[in-house]
C-alpha positions in Angstrom: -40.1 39.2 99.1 -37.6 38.1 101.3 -37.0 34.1 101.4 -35.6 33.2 105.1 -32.7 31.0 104.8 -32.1 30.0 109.1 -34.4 26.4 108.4 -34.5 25.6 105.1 -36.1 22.4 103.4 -33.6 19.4 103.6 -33.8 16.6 101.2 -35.9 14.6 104.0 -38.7 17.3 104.5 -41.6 15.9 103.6 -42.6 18.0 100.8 -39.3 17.8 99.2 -39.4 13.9 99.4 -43.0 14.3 97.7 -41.6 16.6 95.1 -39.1 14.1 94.6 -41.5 11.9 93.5 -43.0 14.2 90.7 -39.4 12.8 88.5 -41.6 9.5 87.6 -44.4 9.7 85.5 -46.6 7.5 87.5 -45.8 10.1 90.8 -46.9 13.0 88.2 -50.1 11.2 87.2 -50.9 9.9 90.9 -50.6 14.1 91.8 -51.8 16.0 89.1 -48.6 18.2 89.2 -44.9 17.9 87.8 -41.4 19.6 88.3 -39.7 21.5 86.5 -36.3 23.1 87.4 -34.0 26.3 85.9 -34.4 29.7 85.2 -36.8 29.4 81.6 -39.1 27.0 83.0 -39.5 28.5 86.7 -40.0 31.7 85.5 -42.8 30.6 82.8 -44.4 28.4 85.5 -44.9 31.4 88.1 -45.8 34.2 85.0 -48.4 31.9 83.7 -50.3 30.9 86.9 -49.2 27.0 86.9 -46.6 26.7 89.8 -48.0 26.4 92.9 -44.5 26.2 94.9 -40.8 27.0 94.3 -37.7 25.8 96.1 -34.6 27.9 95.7 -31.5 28.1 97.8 -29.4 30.5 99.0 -27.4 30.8 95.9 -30.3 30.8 93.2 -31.8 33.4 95.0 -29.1 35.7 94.2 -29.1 35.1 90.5 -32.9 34.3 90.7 -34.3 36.5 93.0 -37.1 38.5 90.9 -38.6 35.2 90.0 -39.0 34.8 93.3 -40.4 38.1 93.9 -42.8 37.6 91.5 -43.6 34.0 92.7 -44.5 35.5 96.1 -46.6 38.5 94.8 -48.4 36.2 92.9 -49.3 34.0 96.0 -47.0 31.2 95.1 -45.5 29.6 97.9 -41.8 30.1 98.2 -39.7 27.7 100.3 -36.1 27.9 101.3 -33.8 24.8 100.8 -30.6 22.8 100.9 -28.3 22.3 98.7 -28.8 18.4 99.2 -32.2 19.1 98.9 -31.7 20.6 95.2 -29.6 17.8 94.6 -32.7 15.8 95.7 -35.0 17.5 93.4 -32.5 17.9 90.5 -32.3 15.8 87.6 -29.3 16.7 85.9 -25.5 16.8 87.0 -25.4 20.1 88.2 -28.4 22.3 89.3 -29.5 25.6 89.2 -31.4 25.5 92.6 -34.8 26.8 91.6 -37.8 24.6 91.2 -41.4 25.0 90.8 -43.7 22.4 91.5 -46.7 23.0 88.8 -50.2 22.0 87.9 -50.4 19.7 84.8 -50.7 22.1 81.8 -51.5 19.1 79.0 -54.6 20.2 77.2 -57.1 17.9 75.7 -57.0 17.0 71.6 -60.7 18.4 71.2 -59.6 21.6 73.6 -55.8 22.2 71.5 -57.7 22.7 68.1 -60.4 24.1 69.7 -61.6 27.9 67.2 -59.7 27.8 63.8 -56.0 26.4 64.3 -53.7 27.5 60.7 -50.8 25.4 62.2 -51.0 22.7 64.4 -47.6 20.5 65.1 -47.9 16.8 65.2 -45.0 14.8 66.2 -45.6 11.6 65.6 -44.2 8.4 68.2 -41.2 11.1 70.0 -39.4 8.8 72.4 -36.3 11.0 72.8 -37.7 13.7 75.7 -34.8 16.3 74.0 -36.4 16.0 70.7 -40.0 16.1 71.8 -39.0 19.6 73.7 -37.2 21.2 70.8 -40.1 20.2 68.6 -42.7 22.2 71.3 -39.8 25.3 71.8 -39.9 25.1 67.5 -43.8 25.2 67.6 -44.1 27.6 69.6 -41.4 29.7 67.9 -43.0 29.8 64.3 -46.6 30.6 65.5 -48.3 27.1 65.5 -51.4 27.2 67.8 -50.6 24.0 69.5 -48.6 20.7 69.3 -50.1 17.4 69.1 -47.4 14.6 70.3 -49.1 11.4 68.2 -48.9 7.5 69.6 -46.9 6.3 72.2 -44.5 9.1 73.3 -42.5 10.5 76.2 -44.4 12.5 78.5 -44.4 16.0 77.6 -44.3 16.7 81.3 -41.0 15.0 82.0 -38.3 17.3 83.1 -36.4 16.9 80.5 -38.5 17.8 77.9 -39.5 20.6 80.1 -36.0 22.1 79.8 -35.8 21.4 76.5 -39.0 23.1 75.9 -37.0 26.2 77.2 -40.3 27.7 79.0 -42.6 26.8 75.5 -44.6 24.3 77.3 -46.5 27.1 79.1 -46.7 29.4 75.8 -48.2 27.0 73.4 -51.3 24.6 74.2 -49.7 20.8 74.1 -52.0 17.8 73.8 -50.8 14.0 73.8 -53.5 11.5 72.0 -52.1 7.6 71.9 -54.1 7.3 68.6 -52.4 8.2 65.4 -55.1 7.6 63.1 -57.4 9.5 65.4 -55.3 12.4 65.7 -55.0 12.6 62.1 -58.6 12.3 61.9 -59.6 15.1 64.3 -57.0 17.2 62.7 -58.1 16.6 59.1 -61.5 17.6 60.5 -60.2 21.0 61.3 -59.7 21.4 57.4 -56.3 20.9 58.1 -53.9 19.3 55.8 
């Protein structure tokens, strides 16, 4: 799939400026979607159905261009932009210029330890977005069959617990419950210890 580069989204286009506002967890609740950015979490987005758009410039599409060609023969709209316009939907000092606006993929407690779970992680009150995406990159690494983040916590949708997740976030169901003693209840009602 070719991407045409002559018009590209700048950082004022209107769905970059509403993209933009998928950085605040209040803009990701309001639209059902968040962002994520970089080659892991792009390319886990588009294989597992949850993007719905990607943003790329000239120069990701170079290194990024069969994520892209998967993106479009999977029907996911592809859009051209600016480098101000990464810089518009990046949150981090230097961006890699491919983004994927996705659908939420936070599953429900009751729908995570849904069949017979053997290893469920439960992170209990994460507030540091680094930690709470190593801990579902780790789950997802040694098998569990889904992380529970326990209490108040940092959205597992922010973008940098997205990175950190390294793509795990679309591999391994992740629920959030603001309950503590309920999540340990549902869980201990699973038979798990």
């Amino acid at each position: 799939m070719a991407v045409d580069f002559t018009s590209p989204y700048t950082e004022r286009t209107p769905r970059i400026v509403q993209a933009g506002k998928l950085h605040r967890a209040a803009g990701r609740r309001k639209a059902g979607r968040f962002l994520v950015e970089g080659e892991n979490a792009v390319d886990a987005a588009v294989s597992t159905g949850a993007a719905t758009d990607v943003f790329v410039t000239e120069q990701a599409y170079q290194r990024f261009g069969d994520i892209v060609q998967v993106a479009g023969h999977l029907d996911v709209y592809v859009h051209a932009i600016t480098d101000k316009a990464a810089k518009a939907l990046s949150d981090t000092v230097h961006s890699t210029g491919i983004f994927a606006v996705c659908t939420s993929v936070l599953w429900s407690v009751d729908k995570a330890l849904r069949g017979r779970p053997r290893l469920v992680s439960v992170p209990v009150q994460t507030s540091e977005p680094g930690n709470a995406g190593t801990m579902i990159r780790v789950s997802d690494a040694v098998g569990a069959d889904s992380v529970i983040f326990a209490g108040e916590v940092v959205d597992p949708l922010g973008g940098k617990v997205v990175r950190a997740s390294a793509g795990s976030l679309f591999h391994i169901p992740v629920a959030r419950d603001t309950s503590v003693t309920g999540t340990i209840k549902r869980v201990k009602a699973k038979g798990l210890t």
